[in-house]
N, C-alpha and C positions, 0 to 999 in steps of 0.2 A: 410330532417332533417340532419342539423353537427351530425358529429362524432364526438365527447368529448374525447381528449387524455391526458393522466397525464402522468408528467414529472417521468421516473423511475429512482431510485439514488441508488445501490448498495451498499452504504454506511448507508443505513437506515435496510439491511438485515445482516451487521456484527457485531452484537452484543457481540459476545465470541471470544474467544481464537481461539478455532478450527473452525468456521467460518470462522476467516480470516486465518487460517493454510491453511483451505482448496482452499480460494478463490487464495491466490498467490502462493498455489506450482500451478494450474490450470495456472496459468498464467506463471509463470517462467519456465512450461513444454514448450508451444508452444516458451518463450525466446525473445521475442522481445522486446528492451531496451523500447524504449517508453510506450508498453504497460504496462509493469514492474512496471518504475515510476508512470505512472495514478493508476496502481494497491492500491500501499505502499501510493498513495494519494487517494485515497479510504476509508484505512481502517484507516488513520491516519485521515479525518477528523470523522470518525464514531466513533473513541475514543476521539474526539477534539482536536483542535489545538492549543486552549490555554492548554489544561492538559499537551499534546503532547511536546509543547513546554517548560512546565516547567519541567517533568521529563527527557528531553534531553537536556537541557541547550543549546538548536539552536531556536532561537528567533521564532517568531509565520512567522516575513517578511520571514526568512530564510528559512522555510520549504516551502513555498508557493513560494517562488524564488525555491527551488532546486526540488520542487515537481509540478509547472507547465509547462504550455505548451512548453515550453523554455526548463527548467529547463534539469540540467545534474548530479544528485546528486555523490558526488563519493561514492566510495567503504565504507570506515568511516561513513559519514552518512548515506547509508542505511544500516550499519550493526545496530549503535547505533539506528534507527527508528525499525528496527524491534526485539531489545531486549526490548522498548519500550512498543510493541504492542504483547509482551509476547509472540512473535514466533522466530524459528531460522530456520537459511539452513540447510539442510541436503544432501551431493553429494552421490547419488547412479552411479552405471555402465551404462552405458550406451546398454551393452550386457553383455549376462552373456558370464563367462568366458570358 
């Protein structure tokens, strides 16, 4: 008998705020740029990309050009994507002092 696999999309579990707070400080710990951007593309299509694209005035092609496999978003748009998606950075130490 197949085994029945379904496609899992991380983007259908971010529902809130603190969902995705928590999903990419999780990902911005380990720090790897690629992972980063799939991340902030996650959670940006879980809040959609048309909504997305209208409260950041970066067109729907643009986010999906600077949030794909390619993509290299700079510093500007992922600040403006994640005021968007009603979270911010926060830099803690790295060791205490």
């Amino acid at each position: 008998m197949p085994i029945e696999t379904v496609r899992w999309d991380i983007s259908e579990h971010l529902g809130s705020e603190a969902e995705i707070a928590a999903y990419l400080d999780a990902v911005f710990e380990v720090g790897d740029p690629d992972e980063i951007r799939d991340a902030i593309g996650h959670a940006a299509r879980a809040r959609g990309m048309s909504d997305l694209a209208q409260s950041t005035g970066i067109s729907r092609s643009g986010l999906y050009k600077a949030l794909g496999e390619d993509g290299n978003p700079s510093f500007e748009t992922v600040s403006i994507l994640l005021k968007a998606l009603g979270v911010r950075l926060s830099i803690t130490p790295l060791r205490s002092a």
